[in-house]
C-alpha positions as CSV (number, residue, x, y, z in Angstrom):
1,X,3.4,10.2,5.5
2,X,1.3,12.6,7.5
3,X,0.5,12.1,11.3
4,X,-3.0,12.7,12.4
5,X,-2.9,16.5,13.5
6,X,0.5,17.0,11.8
7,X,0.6,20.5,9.7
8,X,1.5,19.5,5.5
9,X,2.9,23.2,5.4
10,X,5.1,23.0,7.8
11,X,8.6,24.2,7.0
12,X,10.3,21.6,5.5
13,X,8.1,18.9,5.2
14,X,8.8,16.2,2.7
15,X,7.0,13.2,2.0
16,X,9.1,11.1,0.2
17,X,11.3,11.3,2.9
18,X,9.0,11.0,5.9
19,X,8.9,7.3,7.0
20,X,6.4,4.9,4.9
21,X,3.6,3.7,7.1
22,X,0.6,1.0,5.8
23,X,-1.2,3.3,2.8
24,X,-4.7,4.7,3.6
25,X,-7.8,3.8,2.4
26,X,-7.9,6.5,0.4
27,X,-4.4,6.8,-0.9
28,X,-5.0,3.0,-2.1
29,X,-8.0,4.3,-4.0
30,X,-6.0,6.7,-5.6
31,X,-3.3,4.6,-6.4
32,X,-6.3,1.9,-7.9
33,X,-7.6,5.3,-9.6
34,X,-4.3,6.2,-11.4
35,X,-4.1,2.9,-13.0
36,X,-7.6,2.2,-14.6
37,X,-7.9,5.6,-15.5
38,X,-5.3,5.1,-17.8
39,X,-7.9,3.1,-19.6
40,X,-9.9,6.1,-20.5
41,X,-7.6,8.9,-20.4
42,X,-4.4,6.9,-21.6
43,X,-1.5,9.2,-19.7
44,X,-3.3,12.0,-18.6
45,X,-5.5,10.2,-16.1
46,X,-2.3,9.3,-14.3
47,X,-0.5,12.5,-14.5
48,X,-4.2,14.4,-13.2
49,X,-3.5,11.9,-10.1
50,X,0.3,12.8,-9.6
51,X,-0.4,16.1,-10.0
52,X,-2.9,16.4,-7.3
53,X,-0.9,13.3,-5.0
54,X,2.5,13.9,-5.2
55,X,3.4,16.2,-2.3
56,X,0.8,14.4,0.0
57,X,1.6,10.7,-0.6
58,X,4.2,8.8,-1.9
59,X,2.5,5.4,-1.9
60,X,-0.5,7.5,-4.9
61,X,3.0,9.2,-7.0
62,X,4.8,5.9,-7.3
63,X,1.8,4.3,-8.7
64,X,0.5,6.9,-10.7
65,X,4.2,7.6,-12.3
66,X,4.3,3.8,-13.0
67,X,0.4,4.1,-14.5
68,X,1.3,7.0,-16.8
69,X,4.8,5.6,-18.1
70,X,2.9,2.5,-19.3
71,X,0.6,4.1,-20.5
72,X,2.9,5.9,-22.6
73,X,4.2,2.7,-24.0
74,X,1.1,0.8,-24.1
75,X,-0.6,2.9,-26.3
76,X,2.2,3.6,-28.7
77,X,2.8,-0.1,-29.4
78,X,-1.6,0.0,-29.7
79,X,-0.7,2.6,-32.8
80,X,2.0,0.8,-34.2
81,X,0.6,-2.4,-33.9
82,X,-3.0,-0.5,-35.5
83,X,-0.8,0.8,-38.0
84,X,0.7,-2.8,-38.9
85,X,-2.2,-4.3,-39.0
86,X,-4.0,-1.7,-41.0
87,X,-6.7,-0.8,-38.1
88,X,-7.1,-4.6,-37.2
89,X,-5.7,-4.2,-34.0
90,X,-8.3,-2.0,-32.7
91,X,-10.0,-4.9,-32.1
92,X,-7.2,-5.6,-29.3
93,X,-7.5,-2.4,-27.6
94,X,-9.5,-4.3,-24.4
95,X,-5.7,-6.1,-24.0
96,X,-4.0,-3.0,-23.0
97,X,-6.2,-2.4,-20.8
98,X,-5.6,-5.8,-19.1
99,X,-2.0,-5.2,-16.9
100,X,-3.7,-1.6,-15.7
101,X,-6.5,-3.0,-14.6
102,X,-4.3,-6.2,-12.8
103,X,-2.1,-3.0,-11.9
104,X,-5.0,-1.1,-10.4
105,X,-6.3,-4.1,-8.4
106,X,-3.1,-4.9,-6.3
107,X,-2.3,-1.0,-6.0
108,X,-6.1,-1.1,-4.2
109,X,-4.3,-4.1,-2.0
110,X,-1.9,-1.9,-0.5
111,X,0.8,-3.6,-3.1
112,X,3.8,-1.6,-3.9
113,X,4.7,-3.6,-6.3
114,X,5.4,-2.1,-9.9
115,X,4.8,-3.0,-13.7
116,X,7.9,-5.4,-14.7
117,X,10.4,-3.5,-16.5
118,X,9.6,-0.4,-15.4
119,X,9.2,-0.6,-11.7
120,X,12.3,1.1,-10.9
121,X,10.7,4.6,-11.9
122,X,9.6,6.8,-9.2
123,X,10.8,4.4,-6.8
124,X,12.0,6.0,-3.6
125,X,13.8,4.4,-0.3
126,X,9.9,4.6,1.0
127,X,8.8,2.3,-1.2
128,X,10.0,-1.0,-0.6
């Protein structure tokens, strides 16, 4: 976590090893960002976030890692489950959507908290 004033380009900087303060407004946004985007952009919304996030904040690349992985799995049980059902289960797409945006909502609380099951990814000694 960056201090007010601090220089990102320092030599050696880190933040995943920096100490883990209260996230920011903004990184909570971000975090709330990487999960409903999902909803649009399936895993790609959540890897644009990581991408641009994951050298700056910790808090944003936890929950944008956990966004995109279940992504990743959500939509390829959606196509199997379409598949199954010969294109019935289209008409469940909207529940996907539903743990992202539960996801998205206590990421925007400042949670850390993870999807079950997967929460261990992209955990670090930061992130409690």
């Amino acid at each position: 976590r960056l201090q007010s004033g601090s220089d990102p380009e320092r030599r050696g900087y880190n933040p995943w090893e920096a100490p883990m303060t209260d996230p920011t407004d903004e990184e909570k946004m971000f975090a709330m960002i990487a999960h409903v985007s999902g909803c649009a952009f399936s895993a790609l919304g959540p890897l644009v976030i990581w991408l641009m996030k994951k050298d700056s904040s910790a808090f944003v690349a936890y929950h944008a890692i956990q966004a995109a992985i279940f992504h990743v799995i959500a939509i390829t049980l959606f196509m199997v489950f379409s598949t199954i059902t010969c294109g019935f289960g289209t008409l469940l797409l909207p529940v996907f959507w539903l743990p992202a945006l539960y996801w998205g909502w206590k990421a925007y609380q400042g949670s850390s908290e993870g999807y079950p099951g997967i929460a261990q990814f992209g955990r670090t000694d930061q992130i409690p």
